[in-house]
C-alpha positions as a Markdown table, in Angstrom:
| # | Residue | x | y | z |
|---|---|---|---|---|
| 1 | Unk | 64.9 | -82.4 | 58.2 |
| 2 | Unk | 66.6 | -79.1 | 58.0 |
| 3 | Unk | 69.8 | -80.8 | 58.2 |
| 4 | Unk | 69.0 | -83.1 | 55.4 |
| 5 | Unk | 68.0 | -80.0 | 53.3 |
| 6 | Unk | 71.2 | -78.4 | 53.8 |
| 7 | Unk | 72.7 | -82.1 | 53.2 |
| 8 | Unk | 71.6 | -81.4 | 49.8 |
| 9 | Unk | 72.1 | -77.9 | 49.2 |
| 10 | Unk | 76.1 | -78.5 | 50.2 |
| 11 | Unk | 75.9 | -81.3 | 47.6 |
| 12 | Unk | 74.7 | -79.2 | 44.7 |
| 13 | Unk | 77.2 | -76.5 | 45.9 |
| 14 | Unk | 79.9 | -78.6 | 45.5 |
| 15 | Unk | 78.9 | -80.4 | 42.3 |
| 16 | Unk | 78.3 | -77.1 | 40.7 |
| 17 | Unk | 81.6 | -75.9 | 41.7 |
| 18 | Unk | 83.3 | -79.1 | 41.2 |
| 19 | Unk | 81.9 | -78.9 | 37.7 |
| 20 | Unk | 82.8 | -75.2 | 37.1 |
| 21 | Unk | 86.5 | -76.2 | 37.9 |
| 22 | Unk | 86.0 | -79.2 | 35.8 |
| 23 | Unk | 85.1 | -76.9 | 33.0 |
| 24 | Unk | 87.9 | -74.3 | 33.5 |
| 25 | Unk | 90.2 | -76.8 | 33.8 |
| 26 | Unk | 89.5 | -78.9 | 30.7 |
| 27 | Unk | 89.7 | -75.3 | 29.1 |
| 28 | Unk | 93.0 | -74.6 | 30.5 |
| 29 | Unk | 93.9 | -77.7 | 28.8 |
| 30 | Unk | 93.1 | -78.0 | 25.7 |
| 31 | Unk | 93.9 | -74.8 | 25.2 |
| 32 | Unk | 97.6 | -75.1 | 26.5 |
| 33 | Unk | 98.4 | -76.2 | 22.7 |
| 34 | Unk | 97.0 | -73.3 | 21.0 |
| 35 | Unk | 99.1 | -71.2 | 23.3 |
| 36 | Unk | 102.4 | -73.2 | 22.4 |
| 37 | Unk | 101.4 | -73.3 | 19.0 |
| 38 | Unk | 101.3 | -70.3 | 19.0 |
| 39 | Unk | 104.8 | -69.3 | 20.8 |
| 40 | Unk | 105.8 | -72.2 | 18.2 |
| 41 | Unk | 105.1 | -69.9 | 15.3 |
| 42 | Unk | 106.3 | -66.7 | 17.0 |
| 43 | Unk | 109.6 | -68.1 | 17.2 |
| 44 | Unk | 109.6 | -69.8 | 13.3 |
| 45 | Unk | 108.6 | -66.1 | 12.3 |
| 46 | Unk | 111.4 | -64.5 | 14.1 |
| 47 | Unk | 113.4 | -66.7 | 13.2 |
| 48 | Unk | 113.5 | -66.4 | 9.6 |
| 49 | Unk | 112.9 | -62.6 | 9.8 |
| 50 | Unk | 116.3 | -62.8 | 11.4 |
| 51 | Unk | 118.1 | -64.9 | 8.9 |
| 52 | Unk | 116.5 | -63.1 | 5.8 |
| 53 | Unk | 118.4 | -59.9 | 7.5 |
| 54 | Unk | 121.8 | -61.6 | 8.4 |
| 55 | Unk | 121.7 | -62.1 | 12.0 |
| 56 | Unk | 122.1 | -65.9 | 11.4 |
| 57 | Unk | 123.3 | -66.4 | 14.9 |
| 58 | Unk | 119.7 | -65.1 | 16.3 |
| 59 | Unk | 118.1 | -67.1 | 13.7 |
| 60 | Unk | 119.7 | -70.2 | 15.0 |
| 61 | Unk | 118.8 | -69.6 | 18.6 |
| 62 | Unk | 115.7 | -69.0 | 18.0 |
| 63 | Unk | 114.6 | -71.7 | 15.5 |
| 64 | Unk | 116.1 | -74.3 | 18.7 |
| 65 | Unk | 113.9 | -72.5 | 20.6 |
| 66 | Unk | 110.8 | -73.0 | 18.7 |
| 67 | Unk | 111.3 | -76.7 | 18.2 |
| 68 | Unk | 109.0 | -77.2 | 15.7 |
| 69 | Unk | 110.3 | -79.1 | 12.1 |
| 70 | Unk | 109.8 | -76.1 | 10.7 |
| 71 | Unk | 111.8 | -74.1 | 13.4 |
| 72 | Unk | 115.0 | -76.6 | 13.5 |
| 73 | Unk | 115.1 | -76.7 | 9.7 |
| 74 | Unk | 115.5 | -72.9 | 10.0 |
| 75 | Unk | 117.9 | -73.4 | 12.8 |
| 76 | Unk | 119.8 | -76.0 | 10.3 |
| 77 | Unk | 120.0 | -73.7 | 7.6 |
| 78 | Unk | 121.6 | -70.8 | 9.9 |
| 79 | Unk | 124.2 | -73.5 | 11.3 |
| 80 | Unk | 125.2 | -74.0 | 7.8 |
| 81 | Unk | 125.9 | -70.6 | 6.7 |
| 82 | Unk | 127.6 | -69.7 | 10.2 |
| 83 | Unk | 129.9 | -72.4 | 9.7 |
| 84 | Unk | 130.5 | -72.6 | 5.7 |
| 85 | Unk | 131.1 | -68.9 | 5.4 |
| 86 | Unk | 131.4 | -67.2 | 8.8 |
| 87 | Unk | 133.6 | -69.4 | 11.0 |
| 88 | Unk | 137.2 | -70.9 | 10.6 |
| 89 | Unk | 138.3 | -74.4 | 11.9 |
| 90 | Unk | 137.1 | -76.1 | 14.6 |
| 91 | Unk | 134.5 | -73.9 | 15.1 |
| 92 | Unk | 133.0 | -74.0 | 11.9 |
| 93 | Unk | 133.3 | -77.9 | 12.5 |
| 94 | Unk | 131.2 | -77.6 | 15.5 |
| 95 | Unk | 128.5 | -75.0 | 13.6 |
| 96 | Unk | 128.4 | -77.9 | 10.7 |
| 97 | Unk | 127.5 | -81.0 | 13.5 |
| 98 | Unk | 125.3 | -78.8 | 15.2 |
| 99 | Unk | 123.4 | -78.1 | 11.8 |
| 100 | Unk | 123.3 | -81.8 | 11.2 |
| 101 | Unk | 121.8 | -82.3 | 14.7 |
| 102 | Unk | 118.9 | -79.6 | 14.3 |
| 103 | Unk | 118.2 | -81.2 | 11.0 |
| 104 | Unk | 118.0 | -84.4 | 12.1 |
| 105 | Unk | 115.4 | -83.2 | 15.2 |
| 106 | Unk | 113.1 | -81.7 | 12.0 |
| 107 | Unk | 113.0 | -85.0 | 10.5 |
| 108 | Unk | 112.6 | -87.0 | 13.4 |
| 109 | Unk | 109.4 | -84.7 | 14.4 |
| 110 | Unk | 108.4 | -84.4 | 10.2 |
| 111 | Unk | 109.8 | -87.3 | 8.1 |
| 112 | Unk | 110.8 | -85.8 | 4.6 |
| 113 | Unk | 110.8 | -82.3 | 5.6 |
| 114 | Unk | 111.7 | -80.3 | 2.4 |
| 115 | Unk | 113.9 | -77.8 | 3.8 |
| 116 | Unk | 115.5 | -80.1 | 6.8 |
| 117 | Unk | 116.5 | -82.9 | 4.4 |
| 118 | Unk | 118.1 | -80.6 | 1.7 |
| 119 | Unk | 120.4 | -79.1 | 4.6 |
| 120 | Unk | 121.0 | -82.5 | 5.6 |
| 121 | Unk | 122.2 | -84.1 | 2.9 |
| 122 | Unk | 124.2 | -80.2 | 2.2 |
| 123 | Unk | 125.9 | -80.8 | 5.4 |
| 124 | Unk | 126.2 | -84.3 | 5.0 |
| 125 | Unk | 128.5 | -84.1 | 1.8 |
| 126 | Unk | 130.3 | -81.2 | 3.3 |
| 127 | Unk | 131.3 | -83.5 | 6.5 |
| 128 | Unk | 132.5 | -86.3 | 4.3 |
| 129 | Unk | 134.4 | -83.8 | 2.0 |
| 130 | Unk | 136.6 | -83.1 | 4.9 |
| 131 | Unk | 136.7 | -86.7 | 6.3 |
| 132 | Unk | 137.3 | -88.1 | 3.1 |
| 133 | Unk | 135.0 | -90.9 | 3.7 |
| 134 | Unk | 132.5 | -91.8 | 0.9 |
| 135 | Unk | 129.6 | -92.9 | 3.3 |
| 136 | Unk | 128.4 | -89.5 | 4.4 |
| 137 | Unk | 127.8 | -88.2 | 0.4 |
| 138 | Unk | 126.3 | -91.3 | -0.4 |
| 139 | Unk | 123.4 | -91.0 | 2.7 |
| 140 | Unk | 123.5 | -87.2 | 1.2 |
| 141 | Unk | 122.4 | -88.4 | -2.2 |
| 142 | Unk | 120.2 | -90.9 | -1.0 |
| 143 | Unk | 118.2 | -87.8 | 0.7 |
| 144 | Unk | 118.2 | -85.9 | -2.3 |
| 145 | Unk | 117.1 | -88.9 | -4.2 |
| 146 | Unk | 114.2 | -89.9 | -1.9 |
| 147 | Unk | 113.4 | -85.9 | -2.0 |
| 148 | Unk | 113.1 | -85.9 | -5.5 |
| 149 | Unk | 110.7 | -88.9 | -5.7 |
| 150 | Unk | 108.4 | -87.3 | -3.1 |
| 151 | Unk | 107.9 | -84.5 | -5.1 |
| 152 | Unk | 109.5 | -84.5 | -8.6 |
| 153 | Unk | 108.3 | -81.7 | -9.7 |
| 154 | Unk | 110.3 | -79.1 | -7.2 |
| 155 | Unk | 113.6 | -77.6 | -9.2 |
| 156 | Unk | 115.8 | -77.6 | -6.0 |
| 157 | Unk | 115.9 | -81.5 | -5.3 |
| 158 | Unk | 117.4 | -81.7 | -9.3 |
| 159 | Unk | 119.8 | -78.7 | -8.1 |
| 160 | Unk | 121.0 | -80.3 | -5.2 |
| 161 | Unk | 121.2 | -83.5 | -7.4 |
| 162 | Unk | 123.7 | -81.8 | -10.1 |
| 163 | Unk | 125.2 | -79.7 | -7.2 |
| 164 | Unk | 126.2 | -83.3 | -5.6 |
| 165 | Unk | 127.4 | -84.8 | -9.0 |
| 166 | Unk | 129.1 | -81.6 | -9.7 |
| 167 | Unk | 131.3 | -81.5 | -6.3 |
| 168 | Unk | 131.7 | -84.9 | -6.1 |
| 169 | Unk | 133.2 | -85.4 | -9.6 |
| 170 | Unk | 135.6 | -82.1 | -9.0 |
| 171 | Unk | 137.1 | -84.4 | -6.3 |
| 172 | Unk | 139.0 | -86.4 | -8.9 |
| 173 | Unk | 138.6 | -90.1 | -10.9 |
| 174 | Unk | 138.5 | -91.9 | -7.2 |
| 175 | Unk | 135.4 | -89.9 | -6.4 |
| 176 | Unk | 134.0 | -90.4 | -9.3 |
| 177 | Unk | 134.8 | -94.2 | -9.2 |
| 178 | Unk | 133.8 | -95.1 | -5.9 |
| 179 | Unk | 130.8 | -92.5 | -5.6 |
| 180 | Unk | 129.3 | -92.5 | -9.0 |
| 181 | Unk | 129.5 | -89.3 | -9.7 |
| 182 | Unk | 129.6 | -87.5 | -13.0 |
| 183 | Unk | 129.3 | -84.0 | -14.7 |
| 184 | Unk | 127.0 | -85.3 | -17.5 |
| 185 | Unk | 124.4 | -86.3 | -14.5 |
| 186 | Unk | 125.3 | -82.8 | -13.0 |
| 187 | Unk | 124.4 | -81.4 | -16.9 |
| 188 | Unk | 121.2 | -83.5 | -17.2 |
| 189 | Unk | 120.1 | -82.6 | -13.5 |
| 190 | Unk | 120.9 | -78.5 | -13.9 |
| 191 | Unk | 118.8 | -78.6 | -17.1 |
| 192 | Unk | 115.9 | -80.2 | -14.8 |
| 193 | Unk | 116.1 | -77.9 | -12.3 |
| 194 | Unk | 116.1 | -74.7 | -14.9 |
| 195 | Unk | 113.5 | -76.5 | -17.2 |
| 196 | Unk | 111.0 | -76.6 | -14.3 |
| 197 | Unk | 112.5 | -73.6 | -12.6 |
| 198 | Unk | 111.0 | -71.8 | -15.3 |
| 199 | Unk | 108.0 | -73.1 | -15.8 |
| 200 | Unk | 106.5 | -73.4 | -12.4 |
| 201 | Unk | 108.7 | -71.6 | -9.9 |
| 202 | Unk | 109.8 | -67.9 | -10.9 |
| 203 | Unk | 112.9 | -67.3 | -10.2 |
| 204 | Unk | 115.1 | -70.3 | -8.8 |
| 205 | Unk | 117.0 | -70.4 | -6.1 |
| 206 | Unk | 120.1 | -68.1 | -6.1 |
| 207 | Unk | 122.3 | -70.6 | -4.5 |
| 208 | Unk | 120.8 | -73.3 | -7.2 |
| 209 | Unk | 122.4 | -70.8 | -9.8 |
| 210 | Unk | 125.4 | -70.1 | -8.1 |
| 211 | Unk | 125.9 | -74.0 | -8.6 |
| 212 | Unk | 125.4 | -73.6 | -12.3 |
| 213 | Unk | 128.2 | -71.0 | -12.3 |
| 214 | Unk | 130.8 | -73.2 | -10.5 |
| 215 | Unk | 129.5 | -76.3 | -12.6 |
| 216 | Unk | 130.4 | -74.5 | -15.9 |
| 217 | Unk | 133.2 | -72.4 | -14.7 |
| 218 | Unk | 135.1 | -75.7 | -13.7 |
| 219 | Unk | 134.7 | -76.9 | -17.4 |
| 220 | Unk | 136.2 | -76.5 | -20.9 |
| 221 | Unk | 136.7 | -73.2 | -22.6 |
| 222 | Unk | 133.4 | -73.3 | -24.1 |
| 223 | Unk | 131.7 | -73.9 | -20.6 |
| 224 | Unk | 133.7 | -71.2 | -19.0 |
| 225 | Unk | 132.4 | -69.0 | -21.2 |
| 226 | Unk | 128.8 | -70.0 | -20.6 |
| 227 | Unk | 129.6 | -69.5 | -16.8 |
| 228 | Unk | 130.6 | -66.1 | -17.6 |
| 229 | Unk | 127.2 | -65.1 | -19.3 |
| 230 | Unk | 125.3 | -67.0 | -16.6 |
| 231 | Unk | 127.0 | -65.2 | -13.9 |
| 232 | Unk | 126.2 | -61.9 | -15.4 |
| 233 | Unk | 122.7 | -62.7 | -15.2 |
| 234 | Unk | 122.4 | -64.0 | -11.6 |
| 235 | Unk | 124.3 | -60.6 | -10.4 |
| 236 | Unk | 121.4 | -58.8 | -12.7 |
| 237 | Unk | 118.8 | -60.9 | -9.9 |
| 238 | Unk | 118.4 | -59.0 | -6.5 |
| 239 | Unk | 119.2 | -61.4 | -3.7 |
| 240 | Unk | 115.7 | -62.2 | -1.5 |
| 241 | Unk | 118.0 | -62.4 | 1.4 |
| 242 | Unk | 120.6 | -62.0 | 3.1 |
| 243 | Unk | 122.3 | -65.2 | 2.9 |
| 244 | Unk | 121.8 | -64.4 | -1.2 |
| 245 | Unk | 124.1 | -61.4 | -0.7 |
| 246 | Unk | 127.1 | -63.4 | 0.9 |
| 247 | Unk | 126.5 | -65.5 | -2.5 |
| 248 | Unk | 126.1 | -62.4 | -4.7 |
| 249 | Unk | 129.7 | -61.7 | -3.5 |
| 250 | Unk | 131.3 | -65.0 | -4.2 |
| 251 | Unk | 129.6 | -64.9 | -7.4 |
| 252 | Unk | 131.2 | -61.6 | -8.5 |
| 253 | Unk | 135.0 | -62.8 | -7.6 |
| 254 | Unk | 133.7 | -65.9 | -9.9 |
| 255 | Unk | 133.2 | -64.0 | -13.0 |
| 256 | Unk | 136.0 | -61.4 | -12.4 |
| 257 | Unk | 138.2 | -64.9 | -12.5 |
| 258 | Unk | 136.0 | -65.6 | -15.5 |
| 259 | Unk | 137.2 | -62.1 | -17.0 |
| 260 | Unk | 140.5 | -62.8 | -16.7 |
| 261 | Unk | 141.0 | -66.4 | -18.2 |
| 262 | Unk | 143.3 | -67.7 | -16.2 |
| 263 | Unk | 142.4 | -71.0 | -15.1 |
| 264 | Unk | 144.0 | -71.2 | -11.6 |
| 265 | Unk | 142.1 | -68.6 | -10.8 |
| 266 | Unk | 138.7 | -69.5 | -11.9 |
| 267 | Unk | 139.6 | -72.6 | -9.9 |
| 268 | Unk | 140.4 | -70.6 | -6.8 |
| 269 | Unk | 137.2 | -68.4 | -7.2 |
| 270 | Unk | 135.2 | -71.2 | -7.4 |
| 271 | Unk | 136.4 | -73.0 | -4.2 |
| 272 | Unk | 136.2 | -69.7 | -2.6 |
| 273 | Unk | 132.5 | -69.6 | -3.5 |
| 274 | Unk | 132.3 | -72.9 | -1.7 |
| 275 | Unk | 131.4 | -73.8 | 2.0 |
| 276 | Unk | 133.8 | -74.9 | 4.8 |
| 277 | Unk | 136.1 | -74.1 | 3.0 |
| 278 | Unk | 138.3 | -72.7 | 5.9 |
| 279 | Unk | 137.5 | -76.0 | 8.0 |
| 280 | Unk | 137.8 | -78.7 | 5.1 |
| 281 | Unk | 141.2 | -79.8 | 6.0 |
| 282 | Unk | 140.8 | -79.4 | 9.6 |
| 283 | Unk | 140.5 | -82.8 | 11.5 |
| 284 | Unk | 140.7 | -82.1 | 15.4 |
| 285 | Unk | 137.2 | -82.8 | 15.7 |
| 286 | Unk | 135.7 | -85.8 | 15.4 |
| 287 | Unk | 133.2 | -87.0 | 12.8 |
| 288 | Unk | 129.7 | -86.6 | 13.4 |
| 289 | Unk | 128.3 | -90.7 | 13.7 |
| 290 | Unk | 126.2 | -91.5 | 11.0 |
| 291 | Unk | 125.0 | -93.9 | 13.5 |
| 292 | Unk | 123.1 | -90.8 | 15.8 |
| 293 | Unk | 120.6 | -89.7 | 13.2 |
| 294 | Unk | 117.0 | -90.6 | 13.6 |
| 295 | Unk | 115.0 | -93.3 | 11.9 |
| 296 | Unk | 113.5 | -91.0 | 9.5 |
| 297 | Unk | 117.0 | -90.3 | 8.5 |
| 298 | Unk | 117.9 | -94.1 | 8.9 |
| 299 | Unk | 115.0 | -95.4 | 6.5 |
| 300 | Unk | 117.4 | -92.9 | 3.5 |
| 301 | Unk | 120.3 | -94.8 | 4.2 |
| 302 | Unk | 121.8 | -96.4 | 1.2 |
């Protein structure tokens, strides 16, 4: 009998304890995701503290480190500015794929991701402006596009619309004939943007304005003088970051070429002002393969 007794008493030991380690264990568990959530957001937060003070390289690593949409987009953004307006060549080639790839992780992990879609379809048109080849800016509009009918009531979707029309057309009749591209849809699209800009938003974008400068400054006589007055006011705005500044300073070279009325300047300035600009005509690396983004960039494709 005793034996039987302590039969028992082993049992409800080792349930009890089984149980107890059941229970920690199930805690462990489901709290494993609350602790990578919150190292997820750890990472997005030092991460864009980093890019609004400049070091765009940190903010990179660390946004590809947090792997979250929201972390890659952030990642994507800092790839683009490294390699439009930090890098030369080849390796301002390399920056732009890799901002293409971190963008098209965002999507993959949150289909129509504000901020990761913009940047795409940015780098997008800046990879076929150097290839020459009109299938990357038409997948870039057709982001913006499907951007702008997800929510039509966000300024920077019409921006980066009349930014594309804008560039595009600059690029001569054969862009404008095979792409579609025109500077009354850039004109129409600007208006949008500043219309609801206003209404709704505060103040817009910097790099939205910047836009608006080039777009008038690559215009008639009475535009340039438009994109005079509009580039006094944007360098009356303080920058929010420091990505602003680097546009601040392209902005000023615009309107001192503004100032002095000679066109082949102004023109100069405003490419200046541009990204990749120091690896637009460099072709030792490959193109990045349309065919390598996700499906939620896939279902965009025009």
């Amino acid at each position: 009998m005793p034996s039987i007794m302590l039969l028992f008493r082993l049992l409800r030991y080792n349930s009890c304890m089984i149980l107890r380690y059941t229970t920690v264990a199930l805690m462990l568990l489901f709290s494993l995701p609350l602790f990578a959530s919150a190292a997820q957001e750890a990472q997005e937060t030092a991460a864009e503290k980093a890019f609004h003070l400049g070091d765009f390289n940190l903010a990179r690593t660390l946004g590809r480190k947090g792997g979250s949409a929201d972390a890659l987009a952030q990642a994507c953004r800092a790839g683009l500015v490294i390699g439009g307006f930090l890098e030369k060549g080849p390796t301002a080639i390399r920056s732009l794929h890799g901002a293409i790839t971190d963008c098209d992780k965002a999507l993959r992990l949150k289909p129509h991701h504000f901020t990761a879609q913009i940047s795409l379809a940015i780098a997008l048109s800046f990879e076929g402006k150097r290839l020459n080849r009109p299938k990357y800016p038409l997948r870039a509009q057709a982001y913006i596009l499907d951007l702008i009918k997800q929510d039509p009531t966000n300024p920077v979707g019409y921006g980066a619309l009349a930014a594309w029309h804008s560039e595009v057309s600059a690029r001569g009749f054969w862009a404008r004939l095979l792409l579609g591209a025109r500077r009354k849809k850039a004109a129409e699209n600007f208006a949008r943007a500043l219309e609801l800009g206003m209404q709704g938003f505060g103040v817009i974008d910097y790099a939205l304005r910047l836009e608006y400068v080039k777009y008038l400054a690559r215009g008639n006589k009475k535009s340039r003088r438009k994109a005079r007055t509009e580039a006094e006011k944007l360098l009356l705005l303080k920058g929010r970051d420091a990505f602003d500044e680097i546009l601040r300073e392209r902005c000023k070279h615009i309107l001192t070429a503004l100032k002095g009325g000679k066109k082949s300047s102004i023109k100069a300035a405003v490419e200046a002002a541009t990204a990749f600009q120091n690896a637009s005509p460099e072709h030792s690396v490959e193109r990045f393969p349309l065919e390598k983004l996700g499906q939620a960039s896939k279902d965009q494709n025009p």
